[in-house]
C-alpha positions in Angstrom: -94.4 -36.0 102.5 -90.8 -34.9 103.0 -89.7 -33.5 106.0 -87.7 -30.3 106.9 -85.6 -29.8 110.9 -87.3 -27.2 112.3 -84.7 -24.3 112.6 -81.7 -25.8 114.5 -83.8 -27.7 116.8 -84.3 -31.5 116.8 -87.8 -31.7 115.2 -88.5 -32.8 112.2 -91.8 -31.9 110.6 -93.4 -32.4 107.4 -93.3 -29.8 104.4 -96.6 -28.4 104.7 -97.9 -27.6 108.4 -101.7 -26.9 109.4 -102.5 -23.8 110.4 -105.6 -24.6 112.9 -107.2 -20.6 113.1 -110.6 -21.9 111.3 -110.8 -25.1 113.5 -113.9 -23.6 115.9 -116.0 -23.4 112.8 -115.8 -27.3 112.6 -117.7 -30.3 114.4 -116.1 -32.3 116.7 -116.6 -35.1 114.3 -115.4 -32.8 111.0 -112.3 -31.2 113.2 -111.5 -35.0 113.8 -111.3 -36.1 110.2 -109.3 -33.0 109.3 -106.3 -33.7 111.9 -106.3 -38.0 111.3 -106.5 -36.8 107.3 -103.3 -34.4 108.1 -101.5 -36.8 110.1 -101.9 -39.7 107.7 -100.5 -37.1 104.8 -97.4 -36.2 106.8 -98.5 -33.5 108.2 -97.5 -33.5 112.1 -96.9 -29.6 112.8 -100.1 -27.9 114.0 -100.1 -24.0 113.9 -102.5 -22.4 116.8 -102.7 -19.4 118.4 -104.2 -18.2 121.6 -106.4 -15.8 119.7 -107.8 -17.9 117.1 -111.6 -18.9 118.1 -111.0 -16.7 121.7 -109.6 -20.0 122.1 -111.7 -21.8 120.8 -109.7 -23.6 118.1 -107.1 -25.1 120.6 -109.8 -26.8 122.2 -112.1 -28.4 119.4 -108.6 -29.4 118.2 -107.9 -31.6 121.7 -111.3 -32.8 122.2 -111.7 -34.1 118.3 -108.4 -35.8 118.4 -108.9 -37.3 121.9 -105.5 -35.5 123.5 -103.9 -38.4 125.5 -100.2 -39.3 125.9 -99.9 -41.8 123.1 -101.9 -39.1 120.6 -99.5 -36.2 121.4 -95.9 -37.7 120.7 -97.5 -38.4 117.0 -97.8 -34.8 116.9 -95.6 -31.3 116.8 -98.1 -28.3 118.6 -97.1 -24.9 118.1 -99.0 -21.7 119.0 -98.3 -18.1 119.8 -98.6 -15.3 122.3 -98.7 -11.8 122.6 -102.0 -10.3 121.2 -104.6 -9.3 123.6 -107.7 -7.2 123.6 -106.5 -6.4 120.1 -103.3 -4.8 121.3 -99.8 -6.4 121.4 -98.3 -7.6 124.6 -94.7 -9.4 125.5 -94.9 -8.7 129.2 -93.9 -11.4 131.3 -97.3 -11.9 132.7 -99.2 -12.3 129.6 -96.7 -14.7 128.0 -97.1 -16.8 131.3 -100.9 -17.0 131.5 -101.1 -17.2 127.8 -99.2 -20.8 128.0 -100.9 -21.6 130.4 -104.3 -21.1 129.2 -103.2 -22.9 125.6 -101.9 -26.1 127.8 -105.3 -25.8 129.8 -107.2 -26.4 126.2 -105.1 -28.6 124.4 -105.3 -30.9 127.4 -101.1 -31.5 127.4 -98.7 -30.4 129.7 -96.1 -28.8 127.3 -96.3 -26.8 123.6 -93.8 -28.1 120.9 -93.0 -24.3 119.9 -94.3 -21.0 121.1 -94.5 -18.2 118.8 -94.4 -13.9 120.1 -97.2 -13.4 117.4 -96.9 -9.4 116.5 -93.8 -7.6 117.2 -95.0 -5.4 120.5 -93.5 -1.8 120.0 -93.4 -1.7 124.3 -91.6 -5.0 124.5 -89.1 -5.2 127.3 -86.8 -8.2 126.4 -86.1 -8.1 129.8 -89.3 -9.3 130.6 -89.5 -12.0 127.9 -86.3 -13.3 128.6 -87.6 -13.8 131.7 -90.9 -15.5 130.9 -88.9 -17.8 128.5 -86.5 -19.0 131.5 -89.5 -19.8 133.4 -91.9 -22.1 130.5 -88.6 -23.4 129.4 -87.3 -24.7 133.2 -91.1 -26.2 133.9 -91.2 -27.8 130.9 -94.1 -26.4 129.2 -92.4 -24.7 125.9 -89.6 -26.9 124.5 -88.8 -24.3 121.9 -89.3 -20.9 121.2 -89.8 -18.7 118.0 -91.4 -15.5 116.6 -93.8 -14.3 114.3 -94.3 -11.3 111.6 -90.7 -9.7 113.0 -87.1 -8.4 111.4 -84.0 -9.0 111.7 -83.3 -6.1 114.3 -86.3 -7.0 116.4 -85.1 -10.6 116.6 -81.2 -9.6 117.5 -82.8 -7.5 120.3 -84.8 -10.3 121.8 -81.4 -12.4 121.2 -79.3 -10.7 123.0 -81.5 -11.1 126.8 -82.9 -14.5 125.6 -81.1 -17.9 126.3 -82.8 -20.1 124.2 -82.5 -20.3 120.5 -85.3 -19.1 117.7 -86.2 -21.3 116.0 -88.9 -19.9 113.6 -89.9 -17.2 112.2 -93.7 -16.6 110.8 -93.8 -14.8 108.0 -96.7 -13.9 104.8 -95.6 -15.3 101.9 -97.2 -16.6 98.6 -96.9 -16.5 95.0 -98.6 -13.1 95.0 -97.0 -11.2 98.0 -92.9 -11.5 97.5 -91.7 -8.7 99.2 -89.0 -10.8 100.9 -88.2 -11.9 97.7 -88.6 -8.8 95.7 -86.3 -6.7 97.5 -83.3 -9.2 96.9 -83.5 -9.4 93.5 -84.0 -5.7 92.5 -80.6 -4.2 94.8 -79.3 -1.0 94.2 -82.4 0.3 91.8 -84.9 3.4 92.4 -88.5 1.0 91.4 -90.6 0.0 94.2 -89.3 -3.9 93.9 -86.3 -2.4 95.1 -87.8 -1.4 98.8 -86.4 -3.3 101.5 -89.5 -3.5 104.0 -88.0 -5.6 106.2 -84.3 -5.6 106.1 -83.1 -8.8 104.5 -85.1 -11.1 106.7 -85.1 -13.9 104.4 -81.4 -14.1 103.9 -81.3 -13.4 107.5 -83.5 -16.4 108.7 -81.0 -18.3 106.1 -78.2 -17.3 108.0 -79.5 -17.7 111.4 -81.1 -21.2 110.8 -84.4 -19.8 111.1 -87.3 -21.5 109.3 -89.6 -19.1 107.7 -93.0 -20.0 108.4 -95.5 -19.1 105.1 -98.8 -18.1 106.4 -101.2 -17.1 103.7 -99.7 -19.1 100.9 -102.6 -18.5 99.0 -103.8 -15.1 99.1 -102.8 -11.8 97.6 -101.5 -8.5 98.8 -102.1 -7.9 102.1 -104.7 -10.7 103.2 -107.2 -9.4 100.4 -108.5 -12.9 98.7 -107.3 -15.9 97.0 -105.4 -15.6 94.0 -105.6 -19.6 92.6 -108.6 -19.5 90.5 -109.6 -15.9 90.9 -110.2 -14.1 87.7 -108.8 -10.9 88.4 -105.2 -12.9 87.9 -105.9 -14.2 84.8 -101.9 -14.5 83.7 -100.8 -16.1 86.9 -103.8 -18.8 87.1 -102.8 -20.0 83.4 -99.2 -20.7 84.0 -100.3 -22.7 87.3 -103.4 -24.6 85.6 -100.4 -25.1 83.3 -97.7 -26.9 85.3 -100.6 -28.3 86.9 -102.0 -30.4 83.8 -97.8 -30.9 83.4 -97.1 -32.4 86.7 -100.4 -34.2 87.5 -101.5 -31.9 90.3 -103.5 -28.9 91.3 -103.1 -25.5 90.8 -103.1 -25.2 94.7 -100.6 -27.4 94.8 -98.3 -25.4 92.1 -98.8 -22.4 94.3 -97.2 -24.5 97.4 -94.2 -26.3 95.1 -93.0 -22.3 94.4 -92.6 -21.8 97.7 -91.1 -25.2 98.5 -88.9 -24.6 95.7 -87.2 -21.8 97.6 -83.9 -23.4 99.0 -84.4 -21.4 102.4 -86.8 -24.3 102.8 -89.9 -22.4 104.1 -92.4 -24.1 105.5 -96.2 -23.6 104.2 -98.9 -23.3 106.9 -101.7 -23.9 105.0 -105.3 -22.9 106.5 -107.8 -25.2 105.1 -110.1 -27.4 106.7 -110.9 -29.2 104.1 -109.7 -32.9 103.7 -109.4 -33.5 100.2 -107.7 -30.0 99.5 -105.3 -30.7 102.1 -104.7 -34.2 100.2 -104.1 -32.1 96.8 -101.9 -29.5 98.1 -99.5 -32.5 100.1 -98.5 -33.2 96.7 -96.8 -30.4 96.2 -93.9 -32.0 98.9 -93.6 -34.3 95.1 -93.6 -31.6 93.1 -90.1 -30.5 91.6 -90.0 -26.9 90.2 -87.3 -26.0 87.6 -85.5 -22.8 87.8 -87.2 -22.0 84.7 -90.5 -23.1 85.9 -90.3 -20.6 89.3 -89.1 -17.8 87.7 -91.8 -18.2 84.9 -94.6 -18.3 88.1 -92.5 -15.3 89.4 -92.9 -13.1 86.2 -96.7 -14.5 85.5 -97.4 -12.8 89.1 -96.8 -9.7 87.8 -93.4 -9.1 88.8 -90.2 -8.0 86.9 -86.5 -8.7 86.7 -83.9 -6.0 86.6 
């Protein structure tokens, strides 16, 4: 698998990442097998979040993989902060005791890259410049980044924060391009045209942000799986298509158009299953033509200008 630098940071990570959220659902034994399968694919970036499982998932994911020293160089972790009891919270105190609790079940004493997870509408910057200063000092965050926010919401943390943001976690598949949509239809009066949140791809871009694509396969806003659902007849043909044409499946098409994307956005793919995992890494050997992307593009459903 090819490999991407994380933002301006000094990691480098593999194409494709893992996001962990379904991990509590496995046995120690399958969990196991699902992060040795990853690792051995090029996958070394592990998404988790303090939410995901209560918790759960951060620690089948230590215990299956045996978390010593030796284990966790191999290995980028990354999870998030800042949703609890269903609300959203950047305070000092929550960021604090949320790292610590993720370090607690992932057995390690420090976290690759820590996430804000939902922009929180009460955040003090203050606060999390603060609680940054302090993980980043000890030693237990090395990096820092955010998820699901826009450009203004990241210059605001920016301008109290002293460490640099790295990431950015984002939705984004074939069949949810708002991001994308919004770039391509300026100055026009159809809904393609609506900027939902102002310029955050070319922003990231500029910034040397990765964009992190959760949900890579589903549609609209988290309401199925597109690839081989019938209701998207036109946009399953012209990946079963390139499929057949580049030796691959039609999960992994889905994958190479994002890939394709010269922001180099980084997938975090959900599944727990090995051999799915195995066919969507070889979309890191898939090479799109212009043609080819904009051909998926319009076969979602979208128009050009």
């Amino acid at each position: 698998m090819k490999n991407i630098r994380l933002g301006n940071s000094s990691l480098e990570v593999g194409e494709i990442s893992l996001g962990c959220m379904r991990m509590d659902q496995l046995s120690k034994t399958d969990a196991e097998e699902v992060i040795q399968n990853a690792m051995e694919l090029g996958v070394n970036l592990f998404d988790h979040a303090d939410i995901y499982g209560g918790g759960k998932s951060e620690e089948v994911f230590a215990d299956a993989i045996g978390m010593n020293s030796s284990v966790r160089e191999k290995m980028i972790l990354q999870t998030k902060a800042g949703i609890r009891d269903g609300l959203f919270d950047f305070s000092k105190e929550h960021i604090l005791e949320s790292v610590d609790g993720s370090l607690k079940r992932l057995k390690t004493d420090y976290i690759d890259v820590l996430l804000l997870h939902r922009p929180d509408a009460l955040m003090e910057p203050e606060e999390v410049a603060e609680a940054f200063t302090v993980l980043k000092k000890s030693g237990k965050v090395r990096n820092f980044g955010v998820s699901n926010q826009n450009p203004m919401q990241i210059e605001l943390l920016k301008k109290y924060v002293n460490e640099d943001l790295i990431a950015n976690q984002l939705q984004l598949s074939l069949m949810h391009t708002p991001m994308i949509d919004a770039g391509l239809n300026v100055n026009m009066q159809n809904d393609a045209s609506i900027n939902r949140d102002s310029a955050i791809l070319e922003y990231s871009r500029i910034n040397d942000m990765t964009v992190q694509a959760w949900s890579p396969f589903q549609y609209g806003m988290i309401k199925g799986v597109f690839v081989g659902n019938n209701d998207f007849p036109e946009v399953n043909a012209k990946l079963q298509e390139l499929a057949e044409k580049k030796g691959v499946t039609d999960s992994a098409i889905a994958i190479a158009w994002i890939l394709r994307h010269p922001a180099k956005i980084q997938p975090v793919v959900g599944t727990m299953n090995p051999d799915r995992l195995k066919d969507i890494s070889k979309a890191s050997d898939v090479e799109l033509t212009k043609r080819e992307w904009y051909e998926l593009y319009l076969a979602a459903g979208n128009k050009l200008p």
